[in-house]
C-alpha positions as CSV (number, residue, x, y, z in Angstrom):
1,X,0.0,0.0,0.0
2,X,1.4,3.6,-1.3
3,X,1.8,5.8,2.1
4,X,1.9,9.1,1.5
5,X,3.7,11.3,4.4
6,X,2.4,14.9,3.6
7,X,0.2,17.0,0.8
8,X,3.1,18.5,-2.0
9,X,0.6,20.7,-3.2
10,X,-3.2,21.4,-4.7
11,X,-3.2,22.5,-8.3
12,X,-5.5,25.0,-10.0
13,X,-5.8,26.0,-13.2
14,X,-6.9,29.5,-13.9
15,X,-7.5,31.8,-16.6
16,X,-5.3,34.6,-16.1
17,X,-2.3,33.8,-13.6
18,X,-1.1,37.1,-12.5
19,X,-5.3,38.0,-12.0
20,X,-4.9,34.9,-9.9
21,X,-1.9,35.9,-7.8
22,X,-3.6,39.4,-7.3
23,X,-6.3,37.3,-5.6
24,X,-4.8,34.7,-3.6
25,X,-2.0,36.7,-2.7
26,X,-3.6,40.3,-2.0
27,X,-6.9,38.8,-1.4
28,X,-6.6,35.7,0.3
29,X,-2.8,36.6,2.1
30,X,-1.3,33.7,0.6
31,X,2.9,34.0,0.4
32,X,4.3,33.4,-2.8
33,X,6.5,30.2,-2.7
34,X,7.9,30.3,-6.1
35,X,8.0,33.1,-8.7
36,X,5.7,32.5,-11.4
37,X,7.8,30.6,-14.1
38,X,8.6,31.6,-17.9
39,X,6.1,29.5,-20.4
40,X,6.7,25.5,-20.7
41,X,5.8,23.7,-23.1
42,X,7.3,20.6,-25.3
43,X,6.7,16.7,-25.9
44,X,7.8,15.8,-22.6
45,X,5.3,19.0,-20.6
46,X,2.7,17.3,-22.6
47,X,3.4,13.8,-22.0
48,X,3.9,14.7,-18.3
49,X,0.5,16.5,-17.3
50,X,-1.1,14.6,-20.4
51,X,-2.4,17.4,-22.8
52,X,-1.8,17.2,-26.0
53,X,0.1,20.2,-26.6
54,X,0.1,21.4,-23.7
55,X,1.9,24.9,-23.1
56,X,1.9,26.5,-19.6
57,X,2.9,28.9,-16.7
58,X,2.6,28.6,-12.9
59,X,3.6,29.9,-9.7
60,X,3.2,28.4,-5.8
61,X,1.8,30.0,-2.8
62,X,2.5,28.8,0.4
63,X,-0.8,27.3,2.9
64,X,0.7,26.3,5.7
65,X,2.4,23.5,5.6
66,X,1.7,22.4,2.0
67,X,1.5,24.7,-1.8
68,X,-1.2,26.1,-4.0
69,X,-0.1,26.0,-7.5
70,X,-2.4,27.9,-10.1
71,X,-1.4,27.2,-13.4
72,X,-2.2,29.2,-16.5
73,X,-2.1,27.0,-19.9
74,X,-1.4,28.9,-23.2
75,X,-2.6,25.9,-24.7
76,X,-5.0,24.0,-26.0
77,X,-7.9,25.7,-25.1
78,X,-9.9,25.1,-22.0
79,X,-13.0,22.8,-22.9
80,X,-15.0,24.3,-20.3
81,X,-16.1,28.0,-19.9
82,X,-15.8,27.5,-15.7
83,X,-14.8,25.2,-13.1
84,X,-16.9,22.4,-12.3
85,X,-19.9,22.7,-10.0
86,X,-19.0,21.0,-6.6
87,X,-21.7,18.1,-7.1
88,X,-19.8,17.1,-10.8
89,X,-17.2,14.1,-10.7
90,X,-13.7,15.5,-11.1
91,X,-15.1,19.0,-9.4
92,X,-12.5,20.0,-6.3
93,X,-12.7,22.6,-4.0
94,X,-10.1,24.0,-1.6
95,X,-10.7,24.7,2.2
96,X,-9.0,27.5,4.2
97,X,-8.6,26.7,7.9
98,X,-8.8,30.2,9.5
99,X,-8.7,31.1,13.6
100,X,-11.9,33.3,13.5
101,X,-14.2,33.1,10.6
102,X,-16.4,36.2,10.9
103,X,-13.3,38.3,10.8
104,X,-12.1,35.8,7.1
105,X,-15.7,36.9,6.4
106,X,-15.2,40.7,7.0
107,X,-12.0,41.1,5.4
108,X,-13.6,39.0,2.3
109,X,-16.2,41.3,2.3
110,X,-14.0,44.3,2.5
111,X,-12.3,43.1,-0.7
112,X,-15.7,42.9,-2.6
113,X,-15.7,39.0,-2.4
114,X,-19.2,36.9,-1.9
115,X,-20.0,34.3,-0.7
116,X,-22.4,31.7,-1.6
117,X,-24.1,31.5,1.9
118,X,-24.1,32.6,5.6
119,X,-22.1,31.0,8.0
120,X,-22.9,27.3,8.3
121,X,-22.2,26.4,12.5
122,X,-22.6,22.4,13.0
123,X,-23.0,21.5,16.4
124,X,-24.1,17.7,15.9
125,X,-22.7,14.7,13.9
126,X,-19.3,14.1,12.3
127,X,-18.5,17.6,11.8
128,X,-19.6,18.9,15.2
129,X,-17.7,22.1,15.8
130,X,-17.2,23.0,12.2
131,X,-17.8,26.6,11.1
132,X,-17.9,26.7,7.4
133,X,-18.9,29.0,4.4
134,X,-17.8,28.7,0.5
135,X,-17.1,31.6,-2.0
136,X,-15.1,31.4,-5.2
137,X,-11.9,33.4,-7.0
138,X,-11.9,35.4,-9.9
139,X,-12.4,32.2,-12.1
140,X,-15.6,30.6,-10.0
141,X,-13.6,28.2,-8.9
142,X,-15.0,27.1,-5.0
143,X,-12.8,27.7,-2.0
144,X,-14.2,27.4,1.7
145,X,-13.2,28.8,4.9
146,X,-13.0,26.7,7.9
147,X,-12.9,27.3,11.8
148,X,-13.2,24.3,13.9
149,X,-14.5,26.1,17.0
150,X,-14.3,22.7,19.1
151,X,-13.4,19.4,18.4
152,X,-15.9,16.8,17.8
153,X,-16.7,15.4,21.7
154,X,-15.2,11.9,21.3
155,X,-13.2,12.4,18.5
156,X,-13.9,10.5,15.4
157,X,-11.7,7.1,16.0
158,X,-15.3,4.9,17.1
159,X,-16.8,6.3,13.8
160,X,-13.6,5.3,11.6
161,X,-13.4,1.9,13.4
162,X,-16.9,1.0,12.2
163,X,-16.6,2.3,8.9
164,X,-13.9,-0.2,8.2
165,X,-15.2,-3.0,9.4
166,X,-18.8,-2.4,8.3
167,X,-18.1,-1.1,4.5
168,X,-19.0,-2.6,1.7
């Protein structure tokens, strides 16, 4: 069985990178990792991220303990307008864990960002203590922001256990 030890990275691909890195970075408060990088492109990019002629640009910001990496592709063009909607297979989202969520909310506010709902606060089940809320970036791709006000009163260990030994 293939262990993984940590997350490298999340990669998005967006429309317009330095749009992108105006909004993660100014916005959002993300460092950036890596300059963005001169345009790739070649047999070998193509093989690699499998797209036919595939030509491209990125740049990493750093989230904690792991990298965002927005990629802008010269080429071929995207086959979709925007991301996926969250309930389509292949559709991704990334979360933001943040220390006080109506203050992420304010400053997202201040910067003219919405967001698809109010606060969600779940006090029951598997995500007891969770305070969650989703908006998007310039491209309608979905982030969310997370505070996990308390953890889950026994933990979630019981719940795993009977997963695995009850799944189909």
């Amino acid at each position: 069985m293939l262990r993984a030890r940590a997350q490298s990275h999340v990669g998005i691909t967006v429309r317009d990178l330095d749009a992108s890195v105006r909004f993660y970075h100014d916005v959002l408060g993300l460092p950036i990792a890596t300059e963005p990088s001169p345009w790739f492109e070649g047999p070998h990019l193509a093989s690699g991220v499998g797209v036919p002629g595939a030509a491209l640009r990125q740049v990493c910001l750093q989230v904690g303990d792991t990298l965002l990496e927005l990629l802008e592709y010269k080429s071929p063009p995207s086959d979709t307008e925007r991301p996926l909607r969250s309930h389509s297979i292949g559709a991704s989202h990334v979360a933001f864990l943040v220390d006080d969520i109506a203050e992420a909310v304010d400053d997202l506010a201040a910067h003219g960002v919405e967001r698809f709902s109010e606060v969600n606060v779940v006090d029951e089940g598997v995500l007891a203590g969770w305070r969650w809320v989703y908006f998007a970036d310039p491209d309608g791709y979905p982030l969310e922001l997370v505070q996990i006000a308390y953890e889950r009163p026994g933990g979630h260990s019981a719940g795993i256990r009977h997963y695995l030994e009850t799944r189909p």
